[in-house]
Each structure stands twice: as C-alpha cells, then as structure tokens.
C-alpha positions as CSV (number, residue, x, y, z in Angstrom):
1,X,57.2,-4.1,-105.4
2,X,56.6,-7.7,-105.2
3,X,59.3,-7.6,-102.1
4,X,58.5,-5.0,-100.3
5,X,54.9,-6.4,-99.7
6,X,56.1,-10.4,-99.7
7,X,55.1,-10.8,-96.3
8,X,52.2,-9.3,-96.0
9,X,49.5,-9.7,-94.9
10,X,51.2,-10.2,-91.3
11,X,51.0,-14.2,-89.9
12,X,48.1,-13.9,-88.5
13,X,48.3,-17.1,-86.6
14,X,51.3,-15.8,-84.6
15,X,49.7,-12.8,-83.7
16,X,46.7,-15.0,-82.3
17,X,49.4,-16.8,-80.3
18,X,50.6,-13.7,-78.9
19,X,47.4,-12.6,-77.6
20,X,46.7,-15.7,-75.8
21,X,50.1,-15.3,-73.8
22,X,49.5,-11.8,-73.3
23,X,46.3,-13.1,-71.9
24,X,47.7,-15.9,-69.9
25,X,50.7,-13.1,-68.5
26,X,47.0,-11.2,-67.3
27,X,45.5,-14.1,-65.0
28,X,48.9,-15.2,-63.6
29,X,50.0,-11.5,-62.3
30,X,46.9,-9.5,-62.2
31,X,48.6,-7.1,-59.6
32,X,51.2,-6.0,-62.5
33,X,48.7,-5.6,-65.4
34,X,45.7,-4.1,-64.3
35,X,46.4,-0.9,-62.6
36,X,47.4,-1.9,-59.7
37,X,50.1,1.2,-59.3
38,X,46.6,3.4,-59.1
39,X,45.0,1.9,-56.3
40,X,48.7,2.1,-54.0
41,X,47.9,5.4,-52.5
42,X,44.7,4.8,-50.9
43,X,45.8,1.4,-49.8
44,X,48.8,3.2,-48.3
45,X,46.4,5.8,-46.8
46,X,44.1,2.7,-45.1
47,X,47.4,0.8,-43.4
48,X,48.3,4.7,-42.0
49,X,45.2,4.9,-41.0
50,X,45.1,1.5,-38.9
51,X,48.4,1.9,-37.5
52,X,47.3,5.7,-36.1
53,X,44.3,3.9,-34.9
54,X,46.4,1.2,-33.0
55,X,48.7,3.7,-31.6
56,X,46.3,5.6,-30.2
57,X,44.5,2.5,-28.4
58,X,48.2,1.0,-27.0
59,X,48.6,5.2,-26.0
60,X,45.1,5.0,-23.9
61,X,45.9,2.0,-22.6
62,X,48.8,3.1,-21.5
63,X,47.7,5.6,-19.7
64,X,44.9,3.9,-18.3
65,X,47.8,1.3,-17.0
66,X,49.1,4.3,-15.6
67,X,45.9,6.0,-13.5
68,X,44.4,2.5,-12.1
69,X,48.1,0.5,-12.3
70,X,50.6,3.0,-10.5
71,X,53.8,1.8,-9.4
72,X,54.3,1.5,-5.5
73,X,56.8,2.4,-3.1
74,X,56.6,0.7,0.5
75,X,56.2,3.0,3.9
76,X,57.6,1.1,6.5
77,X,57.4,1.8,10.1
78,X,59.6,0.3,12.3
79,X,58.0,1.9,15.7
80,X,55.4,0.0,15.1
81,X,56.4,-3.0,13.0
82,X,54.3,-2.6,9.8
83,X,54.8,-1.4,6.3
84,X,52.1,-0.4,3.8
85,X,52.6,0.2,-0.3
86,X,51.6,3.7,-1.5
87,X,51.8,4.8,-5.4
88,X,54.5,7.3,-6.0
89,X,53.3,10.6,-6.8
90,X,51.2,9.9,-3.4
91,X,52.3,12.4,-1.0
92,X,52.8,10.7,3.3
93,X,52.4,13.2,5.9
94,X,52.8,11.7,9.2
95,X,51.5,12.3,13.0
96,X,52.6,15.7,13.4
97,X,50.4,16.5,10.3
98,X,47.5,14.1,10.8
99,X,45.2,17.0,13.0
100,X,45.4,19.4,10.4
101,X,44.8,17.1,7.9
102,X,41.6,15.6,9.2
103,X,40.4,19.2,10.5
104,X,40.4,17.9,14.5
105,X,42.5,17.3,17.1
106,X,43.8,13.8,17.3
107,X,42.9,11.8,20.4
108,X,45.3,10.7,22.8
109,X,44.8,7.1,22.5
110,X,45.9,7.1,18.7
111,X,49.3,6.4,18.8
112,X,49.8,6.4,14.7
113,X,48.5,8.2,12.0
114,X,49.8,8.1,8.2
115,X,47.9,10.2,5.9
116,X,48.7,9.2,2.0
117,X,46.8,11.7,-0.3
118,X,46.5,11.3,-3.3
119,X,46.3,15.2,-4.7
120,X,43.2,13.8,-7.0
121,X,40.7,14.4,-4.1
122,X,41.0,10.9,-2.4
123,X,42.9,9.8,0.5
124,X,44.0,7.0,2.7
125,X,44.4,7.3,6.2
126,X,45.8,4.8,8.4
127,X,45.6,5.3,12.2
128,X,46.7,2.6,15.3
129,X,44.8,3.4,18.5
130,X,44.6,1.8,22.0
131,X,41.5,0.7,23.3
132,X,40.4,1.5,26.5
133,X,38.4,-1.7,26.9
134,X,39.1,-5.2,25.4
135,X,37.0,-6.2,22.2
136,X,37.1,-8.5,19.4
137,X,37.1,-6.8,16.1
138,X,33.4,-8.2,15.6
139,X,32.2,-6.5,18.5
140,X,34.0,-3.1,17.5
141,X,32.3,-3.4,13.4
142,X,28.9,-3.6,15.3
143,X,30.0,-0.7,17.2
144,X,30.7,1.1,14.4
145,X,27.6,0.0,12.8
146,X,25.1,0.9,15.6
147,X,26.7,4.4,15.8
148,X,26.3,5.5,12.1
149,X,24.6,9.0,11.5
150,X,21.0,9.2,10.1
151,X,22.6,11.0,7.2
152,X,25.0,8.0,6.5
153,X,23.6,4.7,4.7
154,X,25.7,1.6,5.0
155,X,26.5,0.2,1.8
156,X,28.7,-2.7,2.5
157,X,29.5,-5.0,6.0
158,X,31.4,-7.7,5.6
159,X,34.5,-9.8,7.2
160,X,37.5,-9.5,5.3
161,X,41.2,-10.2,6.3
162,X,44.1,-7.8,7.1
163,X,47.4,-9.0,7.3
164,X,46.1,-12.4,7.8
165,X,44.2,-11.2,10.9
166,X,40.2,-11.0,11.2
167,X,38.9,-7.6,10.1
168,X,35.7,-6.1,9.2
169,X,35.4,-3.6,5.9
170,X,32.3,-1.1,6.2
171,X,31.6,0.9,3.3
172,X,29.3,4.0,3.8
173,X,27.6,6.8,1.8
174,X,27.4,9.9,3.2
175,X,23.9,11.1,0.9
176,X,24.5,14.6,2.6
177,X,28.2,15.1,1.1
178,X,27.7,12.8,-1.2
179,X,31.0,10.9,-0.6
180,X,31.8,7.2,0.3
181,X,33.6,6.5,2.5
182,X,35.7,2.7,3.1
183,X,36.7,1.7,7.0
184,X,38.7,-1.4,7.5
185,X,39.1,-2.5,10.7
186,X,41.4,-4.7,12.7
187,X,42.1,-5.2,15.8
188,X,45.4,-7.3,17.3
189,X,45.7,-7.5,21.1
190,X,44.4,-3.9,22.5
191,X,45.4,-1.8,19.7
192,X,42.7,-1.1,16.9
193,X,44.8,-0.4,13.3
194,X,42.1,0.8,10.9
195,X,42.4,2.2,7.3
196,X,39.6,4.6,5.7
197,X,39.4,5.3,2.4
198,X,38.0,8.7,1.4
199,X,36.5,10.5,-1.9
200,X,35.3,14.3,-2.4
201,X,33.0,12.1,-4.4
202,X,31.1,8.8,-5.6
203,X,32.6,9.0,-9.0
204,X,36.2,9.8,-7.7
205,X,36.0,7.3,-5.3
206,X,34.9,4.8,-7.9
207,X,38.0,5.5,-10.0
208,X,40.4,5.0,-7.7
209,X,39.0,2.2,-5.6
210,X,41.6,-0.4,-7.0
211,X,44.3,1.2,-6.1
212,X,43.0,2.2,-2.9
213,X,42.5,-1.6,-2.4
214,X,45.9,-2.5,-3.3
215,X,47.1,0.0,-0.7
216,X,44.8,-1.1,2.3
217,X,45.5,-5.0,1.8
218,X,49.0,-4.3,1.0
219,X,49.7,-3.7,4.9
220,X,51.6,-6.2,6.9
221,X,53.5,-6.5,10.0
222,X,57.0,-7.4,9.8
C-alpha cells in the first residue's frame, strides 16, 4: 500500500510551473487559445461583404466611365477638309437626311449638314453655310443674339475657339419646350461652320454636355 500511494500527493510545485507556461502559451498566441475558430465566420462574412461592396462601386464606376467617357470614332470629310469625333453607338446621317431630320427644308446656302444623334434624346448637328454678306464671327453672335425669340432666355455668350479660329458659343433655354439648346459659331472666310447641341430636355442635356463638348471642340480642318 505504501507504493502504490508513494507519490502522492502529486508535486505540487510542478503543477504550479505548468500553469504559468500554460499562461504564458495564452498572452503569446491569444488567436490560438481563446476561441478564435468561433469568431472566423462572421469575420469571413464582413471581408465578403467589403469586397461585394467594392465590386459594386468599381461596376458603377464603370459604367458611369462608360455613359460620360464613350469611346470615339473620327468623321472625316474630305469635301470639305474637316473631321469631327463622334462616340460609337452614335448614329451620322448626312445631307440627304439633314431636312427630315430637323423637320424643314434645308436652305440653299448650306452646303454641309452632319447630324450625329445620339438615340438618348440629344443630338449634334453640324452645318457649313455660305454667307451672302461678309461678317466677322462677332458681328454674326450679335446677330444671333438680337434675333432670339421672346420665348428663349440666353443663358451663356461668350468667345471661345474652334479649331484654333475665333468663335462665339451661345447657350439658350427655350422656357416654352423647356430644352437648352448650345450654338457654336465660326466663321472662316465666307463660309459660317456652326455646331448646335440639342436636348428633349434640361436634365438630358445636362448629362450629356461633356461629351457633347468633346465632340464640338474635337472639329479640325485637315
């Protein structure tokens, strides 16, 4: 009997040792002792989470790239020495086209017209007409200026350039219709090359005015 119990009680000392590293093992690698494996799902669920949220930021972004950012092909007219970029999904209809389009007859003395719509309810229309009197491109923006409808308030008048020639961009609202309208005039010797820009409305025209920009100051002659 005396054997079997010889060495007990246990050594108590080594079993306070034992603790102590136990406790030590707990401070140095917390994220192995203390339930750690429980808390992996929902940190799992959080990075998901994040990354959904990212992707669907870089997926708007994206497509906003896409609506105000298009990619551009380049109209070039060698009749009359110019080309123009126009985003692709943009459909060109040409002279032959141009009455129907704007809903008149076309004058005689315009001897281009280049309709680019957009099929989103804007266009740009580019006509080159000869003048039947000489004028500076000043003189024809106050032209165009004293001759505005009652219904029509003019929103912006300034000199800008166009292909690195003097020209005059008038911005108009019509409060009747309720659409803008943007005119950029130039003329170079006695032809007049002007570029509207035209909106159903003030919201659509406000969403594509960038590109719309790009277009008009994109023109060059070559």
């Amino acid at each position: 009997m005396e054997t079997q119990y010889q060495n007990f009680p246990p050594n108590i000392e080594n079993n306070e040792r034992q603790e102590e590293i136990q406790e030590d093992i707990k401070k140095d690698y917390p994220q192995n002792i203390r339930g750690t494996n429980s808390n992996t799902p929902k940190k799992l669920l959080i990075n998901i989470g994040g990354i959904i949220i990212i992707v669907a930021i870089l997926f708007l972004l994206f497509r906003h790239g896409k609506l105000f950012n298009p990619e551009f092909q380049i109209y070039e007219n060698s009749t009359h020495d110019f080309e123009i970029k126009y985003p692709i999904g943009w459909v060109k209809k040409d002279l032959k086209d141009f009455s129907e389009a704007i809903g008149k007859p076309v004058s005689a003395s315009v001897i281009e017209g280049t309709l680019f719509n957009s099929g989103k309810g804007c266009d740009i229309v580019l006509t080159i007409e000869i003048l039947s009197e000489r004028m500076t491109t000043e003189e024809y923006a106050e032209l165009l200026r004293k001759e505005t409808p009652e219904n029509v308030d003019i929103i912006e008048f300034e000199k800008v350039s166009l292909a690195n020639y003097p020209a005059y961009k008038i911005v108009v609202l019509d409060k009747i219709k309720e659409s803008k309208y943007m005119i950029v005039s130039m003329i170079k010797y006695d032809q007049l090359y002007e570029i509207i820009y035209w909106a159903i409305d003030t919201d659509i025209y406000d969403q594509y005015l960038e590109t719309a920009e790009k277009i008009i100051y994109s023109f060059k002659f070559i």
